[in-house]
Biopython code that builds the backbone (N, CA, C, O; Angstrom):
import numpy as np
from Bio.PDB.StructureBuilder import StructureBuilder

atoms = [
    (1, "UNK", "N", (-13.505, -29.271, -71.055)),
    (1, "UNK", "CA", (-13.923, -29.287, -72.432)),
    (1, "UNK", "C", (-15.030, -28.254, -72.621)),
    (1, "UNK", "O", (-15.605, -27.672, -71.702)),
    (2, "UNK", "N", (-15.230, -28.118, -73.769)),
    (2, "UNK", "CA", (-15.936, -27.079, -74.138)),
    (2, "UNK", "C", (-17.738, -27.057, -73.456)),
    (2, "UNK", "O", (-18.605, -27.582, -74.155)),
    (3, "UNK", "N", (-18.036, -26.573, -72.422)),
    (3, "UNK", "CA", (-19.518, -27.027, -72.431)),
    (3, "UNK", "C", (-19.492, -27.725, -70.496)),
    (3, "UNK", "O", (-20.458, -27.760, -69.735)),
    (4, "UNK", "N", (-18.551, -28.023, -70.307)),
    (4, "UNK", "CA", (-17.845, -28.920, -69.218)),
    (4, "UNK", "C", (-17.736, -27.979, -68.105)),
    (4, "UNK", "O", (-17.776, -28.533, -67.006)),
    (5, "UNK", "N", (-17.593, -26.537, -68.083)),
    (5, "UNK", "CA", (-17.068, -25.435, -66.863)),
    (5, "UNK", "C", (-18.119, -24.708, -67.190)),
    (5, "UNK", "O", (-18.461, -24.183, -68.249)),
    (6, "UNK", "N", (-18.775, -24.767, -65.704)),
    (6, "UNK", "CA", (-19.791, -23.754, -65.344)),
    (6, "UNK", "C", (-19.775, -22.374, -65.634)),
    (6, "UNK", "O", (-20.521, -21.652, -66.295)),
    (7, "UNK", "N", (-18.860, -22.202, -65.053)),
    (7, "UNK", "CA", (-17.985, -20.648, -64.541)),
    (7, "UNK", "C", (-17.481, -20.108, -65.883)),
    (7, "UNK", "O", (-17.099, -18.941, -65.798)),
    (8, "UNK", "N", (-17.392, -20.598, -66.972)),
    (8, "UNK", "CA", (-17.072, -19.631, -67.914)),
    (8, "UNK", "C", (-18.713, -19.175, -69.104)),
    (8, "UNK", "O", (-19.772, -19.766, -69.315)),
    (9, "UNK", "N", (-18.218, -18.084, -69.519)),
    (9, "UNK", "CA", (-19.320, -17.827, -70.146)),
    (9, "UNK", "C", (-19.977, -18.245, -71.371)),
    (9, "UNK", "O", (-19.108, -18.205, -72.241)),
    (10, "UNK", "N", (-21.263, -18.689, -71.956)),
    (10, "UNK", "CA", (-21.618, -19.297, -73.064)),
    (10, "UNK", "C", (-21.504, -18.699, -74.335)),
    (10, "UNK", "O", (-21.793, -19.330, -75.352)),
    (11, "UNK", "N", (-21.066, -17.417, -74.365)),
    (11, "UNK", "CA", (-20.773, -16.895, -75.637)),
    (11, "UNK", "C", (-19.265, -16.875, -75.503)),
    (11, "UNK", "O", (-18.570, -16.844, -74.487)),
    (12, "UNK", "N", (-18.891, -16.903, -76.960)),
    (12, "UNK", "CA", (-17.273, -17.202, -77.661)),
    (12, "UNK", "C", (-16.739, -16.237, -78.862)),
    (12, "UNK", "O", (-17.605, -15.883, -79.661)),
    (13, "UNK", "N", (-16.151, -16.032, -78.958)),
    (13, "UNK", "CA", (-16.273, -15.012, -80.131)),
    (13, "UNK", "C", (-15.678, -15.976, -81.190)),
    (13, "UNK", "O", (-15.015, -16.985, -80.949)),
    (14, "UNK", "N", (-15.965, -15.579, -82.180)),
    (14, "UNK", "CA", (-15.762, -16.261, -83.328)),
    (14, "UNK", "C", (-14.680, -15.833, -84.233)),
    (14, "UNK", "O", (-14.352, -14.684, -84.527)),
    (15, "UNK", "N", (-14.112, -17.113, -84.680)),
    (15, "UNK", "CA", (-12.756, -16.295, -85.321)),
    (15, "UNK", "C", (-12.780, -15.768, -86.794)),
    (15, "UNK", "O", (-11.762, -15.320, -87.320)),
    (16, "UNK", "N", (-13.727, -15.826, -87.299)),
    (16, "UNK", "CA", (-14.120, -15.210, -88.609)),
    (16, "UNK", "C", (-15.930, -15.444, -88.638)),
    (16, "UNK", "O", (-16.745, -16.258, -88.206)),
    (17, "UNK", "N", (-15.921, -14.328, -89.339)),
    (17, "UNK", "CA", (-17.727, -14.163, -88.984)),
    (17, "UNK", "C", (-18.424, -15.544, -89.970)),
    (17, "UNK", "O", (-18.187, -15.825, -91.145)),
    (18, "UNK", "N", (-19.385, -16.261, -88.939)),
    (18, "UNK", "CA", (-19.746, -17.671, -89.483)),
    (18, "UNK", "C", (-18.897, -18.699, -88.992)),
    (18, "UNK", "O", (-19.173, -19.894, -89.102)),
    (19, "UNK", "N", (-17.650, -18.164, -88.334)),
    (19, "UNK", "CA", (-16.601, -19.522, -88.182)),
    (19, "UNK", "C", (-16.609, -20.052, -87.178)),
    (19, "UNK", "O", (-17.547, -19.691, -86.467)),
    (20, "UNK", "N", (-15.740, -21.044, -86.604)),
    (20, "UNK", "CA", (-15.722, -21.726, -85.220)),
    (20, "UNK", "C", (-15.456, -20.811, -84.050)),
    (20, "UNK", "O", (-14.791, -19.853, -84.442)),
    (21, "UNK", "N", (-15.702, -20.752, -82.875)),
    (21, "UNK", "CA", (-15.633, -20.494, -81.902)),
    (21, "UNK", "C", (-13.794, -19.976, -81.804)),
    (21, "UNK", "O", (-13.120, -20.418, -82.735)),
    (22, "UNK", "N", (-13.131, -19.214, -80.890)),
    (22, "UNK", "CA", (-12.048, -19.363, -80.586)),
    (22, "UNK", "C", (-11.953, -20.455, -79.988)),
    (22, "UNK", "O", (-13.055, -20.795, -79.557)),
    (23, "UNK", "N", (-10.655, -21.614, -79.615)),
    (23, "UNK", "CA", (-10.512, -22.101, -78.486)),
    (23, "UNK", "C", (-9.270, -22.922, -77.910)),
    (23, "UNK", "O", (-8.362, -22.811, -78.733)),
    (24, "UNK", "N", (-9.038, -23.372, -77.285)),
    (24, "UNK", "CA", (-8.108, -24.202, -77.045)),
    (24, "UNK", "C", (-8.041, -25.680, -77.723)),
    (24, "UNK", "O", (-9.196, -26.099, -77.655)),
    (25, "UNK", "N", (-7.302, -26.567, -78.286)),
    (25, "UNK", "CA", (-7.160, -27.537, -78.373)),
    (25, "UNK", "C", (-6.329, -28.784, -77.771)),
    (25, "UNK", "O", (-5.125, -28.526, -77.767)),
    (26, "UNK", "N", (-6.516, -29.567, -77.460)),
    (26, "UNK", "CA", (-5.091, -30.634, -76.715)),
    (26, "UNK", "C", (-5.502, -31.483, -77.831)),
    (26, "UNK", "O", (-6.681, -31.606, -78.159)),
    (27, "UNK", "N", (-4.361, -32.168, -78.512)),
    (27, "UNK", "CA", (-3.734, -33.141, -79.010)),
    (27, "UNK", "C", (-2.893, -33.619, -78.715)),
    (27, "UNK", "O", (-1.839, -33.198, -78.239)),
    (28, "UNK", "N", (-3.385, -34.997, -79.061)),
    (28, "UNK", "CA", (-2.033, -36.193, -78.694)),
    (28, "UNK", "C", (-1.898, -36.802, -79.852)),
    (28, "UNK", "O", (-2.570, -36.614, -80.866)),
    (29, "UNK", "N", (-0.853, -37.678, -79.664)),
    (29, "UNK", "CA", (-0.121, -38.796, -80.713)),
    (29, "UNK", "C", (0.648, -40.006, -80.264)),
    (29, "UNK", "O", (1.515, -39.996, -79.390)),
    (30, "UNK", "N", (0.228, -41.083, -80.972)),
    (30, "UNK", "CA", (1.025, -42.167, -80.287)),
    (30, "UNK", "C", (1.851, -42.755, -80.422)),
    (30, "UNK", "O", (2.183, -43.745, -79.770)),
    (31, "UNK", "N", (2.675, -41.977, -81.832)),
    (31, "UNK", "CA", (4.236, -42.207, -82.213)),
    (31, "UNK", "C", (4.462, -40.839, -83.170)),
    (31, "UNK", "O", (3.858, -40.268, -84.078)),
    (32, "UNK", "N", (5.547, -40.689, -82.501)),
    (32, "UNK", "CA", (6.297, -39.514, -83.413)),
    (32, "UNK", "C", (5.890, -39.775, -84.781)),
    (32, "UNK", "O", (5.122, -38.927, -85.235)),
    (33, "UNK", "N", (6.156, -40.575, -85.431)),
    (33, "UNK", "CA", (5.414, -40.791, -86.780)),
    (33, "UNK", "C", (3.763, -40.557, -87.191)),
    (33, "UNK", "O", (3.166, -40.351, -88.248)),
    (34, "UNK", "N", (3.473, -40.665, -86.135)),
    (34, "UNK", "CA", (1.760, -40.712, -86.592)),
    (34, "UNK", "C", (1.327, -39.205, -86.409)),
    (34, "UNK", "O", (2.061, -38.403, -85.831)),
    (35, "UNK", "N", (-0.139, -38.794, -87.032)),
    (35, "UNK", "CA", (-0.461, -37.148, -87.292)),
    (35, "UNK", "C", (-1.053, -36.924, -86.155)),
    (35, "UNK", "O", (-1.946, -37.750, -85.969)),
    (36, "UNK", "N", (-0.935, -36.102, -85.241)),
    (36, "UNK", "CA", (-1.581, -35.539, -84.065)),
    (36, "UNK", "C", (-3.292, -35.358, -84.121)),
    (36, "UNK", "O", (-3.849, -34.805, -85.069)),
    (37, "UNK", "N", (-3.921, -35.843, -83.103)),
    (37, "UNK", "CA", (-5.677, -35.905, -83.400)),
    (37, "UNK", "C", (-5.829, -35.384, -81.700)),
    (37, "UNK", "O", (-5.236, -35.353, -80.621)),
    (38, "UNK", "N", (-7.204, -34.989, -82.456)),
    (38, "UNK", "CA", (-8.026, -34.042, -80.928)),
    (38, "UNK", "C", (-8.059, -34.771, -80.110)),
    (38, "UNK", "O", (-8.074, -35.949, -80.468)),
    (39, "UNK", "N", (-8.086, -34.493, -78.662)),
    (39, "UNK", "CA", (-8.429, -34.775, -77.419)),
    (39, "UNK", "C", (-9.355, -34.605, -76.814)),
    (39, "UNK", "O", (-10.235, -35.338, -76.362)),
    (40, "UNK", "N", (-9.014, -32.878, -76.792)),
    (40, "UNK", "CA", (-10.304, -32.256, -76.295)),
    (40, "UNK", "C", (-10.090, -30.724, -76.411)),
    (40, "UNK", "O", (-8.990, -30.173, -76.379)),
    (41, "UNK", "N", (-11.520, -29.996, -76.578)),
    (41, "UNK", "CA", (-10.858, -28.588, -76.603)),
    (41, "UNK", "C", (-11.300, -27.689, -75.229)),
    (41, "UNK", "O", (-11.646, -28.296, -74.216)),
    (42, "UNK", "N", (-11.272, -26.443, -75.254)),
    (42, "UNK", "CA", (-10.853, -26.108, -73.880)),
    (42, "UNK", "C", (-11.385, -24.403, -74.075)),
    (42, "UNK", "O", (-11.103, -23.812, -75.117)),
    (43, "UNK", "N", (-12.055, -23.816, -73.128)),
    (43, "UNK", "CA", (-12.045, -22.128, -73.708)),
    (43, "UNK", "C", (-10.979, -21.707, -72.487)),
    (43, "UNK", "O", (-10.128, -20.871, -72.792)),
    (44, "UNK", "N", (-10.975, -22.186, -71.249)),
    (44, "UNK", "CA", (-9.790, -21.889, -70.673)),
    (44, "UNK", "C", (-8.374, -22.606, -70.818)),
    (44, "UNK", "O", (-8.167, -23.813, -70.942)),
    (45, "UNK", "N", (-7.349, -21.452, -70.766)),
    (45, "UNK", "CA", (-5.785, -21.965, -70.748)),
    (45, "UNK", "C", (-5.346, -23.047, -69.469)),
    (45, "UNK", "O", (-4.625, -24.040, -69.379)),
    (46, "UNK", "N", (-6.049, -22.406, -68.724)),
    (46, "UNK", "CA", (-5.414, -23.422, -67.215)),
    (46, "UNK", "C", (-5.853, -24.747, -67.248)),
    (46, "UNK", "O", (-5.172, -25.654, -66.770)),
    (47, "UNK", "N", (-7.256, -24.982, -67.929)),
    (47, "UNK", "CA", (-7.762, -26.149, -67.883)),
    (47, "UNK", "C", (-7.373, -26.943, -68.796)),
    (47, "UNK", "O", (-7.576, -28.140, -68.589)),
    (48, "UNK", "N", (-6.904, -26.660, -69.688)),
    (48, "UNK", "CA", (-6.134, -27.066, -71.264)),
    (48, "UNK", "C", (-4.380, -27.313, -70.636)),
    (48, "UNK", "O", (-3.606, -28.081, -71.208)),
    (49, "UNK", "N", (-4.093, -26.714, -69.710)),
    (49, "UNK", "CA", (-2.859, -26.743, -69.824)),
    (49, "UNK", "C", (-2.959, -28.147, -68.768)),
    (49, "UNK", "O", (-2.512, -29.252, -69.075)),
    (50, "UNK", "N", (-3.643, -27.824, -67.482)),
    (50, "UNK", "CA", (-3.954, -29.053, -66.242)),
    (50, "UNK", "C", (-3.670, -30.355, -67.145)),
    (50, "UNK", "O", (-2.848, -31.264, -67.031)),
    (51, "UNK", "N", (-5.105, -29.968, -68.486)),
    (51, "UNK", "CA", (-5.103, -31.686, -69.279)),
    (51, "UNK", "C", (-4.050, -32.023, -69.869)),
    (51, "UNK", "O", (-3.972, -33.249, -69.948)),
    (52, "UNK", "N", (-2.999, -31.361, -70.430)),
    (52, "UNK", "CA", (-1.794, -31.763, -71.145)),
    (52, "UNK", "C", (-0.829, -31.971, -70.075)),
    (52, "UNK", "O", (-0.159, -32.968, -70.348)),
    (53, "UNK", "N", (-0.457, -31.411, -68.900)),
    (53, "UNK", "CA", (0.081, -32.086, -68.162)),
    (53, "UNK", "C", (0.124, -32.938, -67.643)),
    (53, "UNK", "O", (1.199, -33.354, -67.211)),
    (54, "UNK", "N", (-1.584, -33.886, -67.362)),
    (54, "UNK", "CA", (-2.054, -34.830, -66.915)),
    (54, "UNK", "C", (-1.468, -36.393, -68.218)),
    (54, "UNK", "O", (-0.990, -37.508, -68.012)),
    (55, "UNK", "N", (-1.753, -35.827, -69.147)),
    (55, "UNK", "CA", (-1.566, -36.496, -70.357)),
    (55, "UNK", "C", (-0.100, -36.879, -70.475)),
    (55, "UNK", "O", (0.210, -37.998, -70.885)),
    (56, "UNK", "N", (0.932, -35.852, -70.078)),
    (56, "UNK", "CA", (2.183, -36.281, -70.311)),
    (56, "UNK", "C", (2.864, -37.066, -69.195)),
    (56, "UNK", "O", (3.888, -37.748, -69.249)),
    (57, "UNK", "N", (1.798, -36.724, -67.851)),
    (57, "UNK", "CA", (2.616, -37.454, -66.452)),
    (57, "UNK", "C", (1.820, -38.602, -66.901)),
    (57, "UNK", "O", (2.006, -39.480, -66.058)),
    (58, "UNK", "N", (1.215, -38.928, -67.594)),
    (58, "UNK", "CA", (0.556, -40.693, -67.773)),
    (58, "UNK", "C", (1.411, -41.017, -69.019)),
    (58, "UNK", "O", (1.236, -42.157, -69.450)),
    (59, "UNK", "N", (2.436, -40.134, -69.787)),
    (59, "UNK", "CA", (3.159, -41.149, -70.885)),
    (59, "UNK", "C", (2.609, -40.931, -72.364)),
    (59, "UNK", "O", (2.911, -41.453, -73.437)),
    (60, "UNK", "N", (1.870, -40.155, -72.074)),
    (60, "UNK", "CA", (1.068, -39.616, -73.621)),
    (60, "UNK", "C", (1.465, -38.508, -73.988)),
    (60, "UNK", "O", (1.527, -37.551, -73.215)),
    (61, "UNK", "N", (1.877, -38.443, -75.510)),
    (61, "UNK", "CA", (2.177, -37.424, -76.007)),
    (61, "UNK", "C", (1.463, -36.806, -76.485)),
    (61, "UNK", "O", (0.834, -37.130, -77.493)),
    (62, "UNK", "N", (1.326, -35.265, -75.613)),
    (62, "UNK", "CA", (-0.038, -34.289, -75.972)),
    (62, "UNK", "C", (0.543, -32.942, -75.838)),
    (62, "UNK", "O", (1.550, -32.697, -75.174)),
    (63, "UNK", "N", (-0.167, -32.054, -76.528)),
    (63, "UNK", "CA", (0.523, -30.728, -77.223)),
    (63, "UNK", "C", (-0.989, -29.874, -76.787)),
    (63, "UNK", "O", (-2.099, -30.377, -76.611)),
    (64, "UNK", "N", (-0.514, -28.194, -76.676)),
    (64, "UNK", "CA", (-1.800, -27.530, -76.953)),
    (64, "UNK", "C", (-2.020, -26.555, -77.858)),
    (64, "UNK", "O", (-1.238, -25.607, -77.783)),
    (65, "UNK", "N", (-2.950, -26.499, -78.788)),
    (65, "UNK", "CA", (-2.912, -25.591, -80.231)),
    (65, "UNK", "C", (-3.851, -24.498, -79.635)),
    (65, "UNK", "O", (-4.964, -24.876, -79.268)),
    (66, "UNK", "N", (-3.580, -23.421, -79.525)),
    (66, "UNK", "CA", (-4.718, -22.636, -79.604)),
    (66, "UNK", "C", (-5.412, -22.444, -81.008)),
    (66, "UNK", "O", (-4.531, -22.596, -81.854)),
    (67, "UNK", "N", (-6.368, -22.231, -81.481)),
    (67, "UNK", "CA", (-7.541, -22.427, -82.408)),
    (67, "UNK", "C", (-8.384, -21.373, -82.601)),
    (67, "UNK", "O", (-9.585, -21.354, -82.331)),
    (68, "UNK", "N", (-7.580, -20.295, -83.182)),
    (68, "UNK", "CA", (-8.366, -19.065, -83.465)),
    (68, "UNK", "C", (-9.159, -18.523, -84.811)),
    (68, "UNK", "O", (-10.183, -17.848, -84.919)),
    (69, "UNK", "N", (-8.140, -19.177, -85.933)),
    (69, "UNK", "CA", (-8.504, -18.942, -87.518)),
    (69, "UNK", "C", (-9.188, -20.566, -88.156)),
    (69, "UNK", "O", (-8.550, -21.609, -88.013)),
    (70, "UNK", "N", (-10.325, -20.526, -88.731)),
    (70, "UNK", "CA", (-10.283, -22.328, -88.955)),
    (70, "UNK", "C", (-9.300, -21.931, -90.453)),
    (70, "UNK", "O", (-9.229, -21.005, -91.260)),
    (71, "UNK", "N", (-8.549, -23.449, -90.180)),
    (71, "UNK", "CA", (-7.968, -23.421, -91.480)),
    (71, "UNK", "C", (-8.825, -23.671, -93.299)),
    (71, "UNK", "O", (-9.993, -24.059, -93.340)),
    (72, "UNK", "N", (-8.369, -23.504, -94.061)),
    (72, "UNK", "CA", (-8.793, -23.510, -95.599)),
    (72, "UNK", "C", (-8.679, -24.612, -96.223)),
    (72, "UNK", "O", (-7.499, -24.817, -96.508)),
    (73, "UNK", "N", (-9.420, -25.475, -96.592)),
    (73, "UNK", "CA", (-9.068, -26.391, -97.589)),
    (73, "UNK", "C", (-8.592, -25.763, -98.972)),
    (73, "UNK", "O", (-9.168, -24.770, -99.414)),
    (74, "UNK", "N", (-7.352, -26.458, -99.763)),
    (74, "UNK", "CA", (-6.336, -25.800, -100.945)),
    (74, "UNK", "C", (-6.610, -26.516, -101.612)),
    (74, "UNK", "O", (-6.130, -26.520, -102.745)),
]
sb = StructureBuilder()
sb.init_structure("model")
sb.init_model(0)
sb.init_chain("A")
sb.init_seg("    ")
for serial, (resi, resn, name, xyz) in enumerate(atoms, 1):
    if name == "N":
        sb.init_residue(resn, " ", resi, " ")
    sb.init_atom(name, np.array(xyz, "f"), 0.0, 1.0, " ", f" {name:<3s}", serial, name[0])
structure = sb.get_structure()
């Protein structure tokens, strides 16, 4: 998670000036019907990918968004 790995560096670039950080996201859901919610986010791919695999060999349905633009409220 974000803050969690030593080894990566504390600056992030930002995906619009003022905006959130780039980053990884994992989401899960606990029925096809229901809306997908955060897990956890991630600045590395491998570690984001480790957690969604971990997530699906335990039976949980989890996805990974990368998170570059924040979206707009309409």
């Amino acid at each position: 998670m974000l803050g969690a790995d030593h080894n990566t560096p504390s600056a992030v670039a930002v995906s619009t000036a003022g905006g959130p950080a780039r980053h990884l996201r994992v989401q899960v859901q606990d029925t096809p019907r229901e809306a997908w919610r955060c897990y956890g986010t991630f600045r590395r791919l491998d570690l984001a990918c480790e957690c969604v695999e971990s997530l699906n060999s335990a039976g949980v349905r989890a996805r990974l968004v990368r998170f570059s633009i924040a979206p707009v409220a309409g």
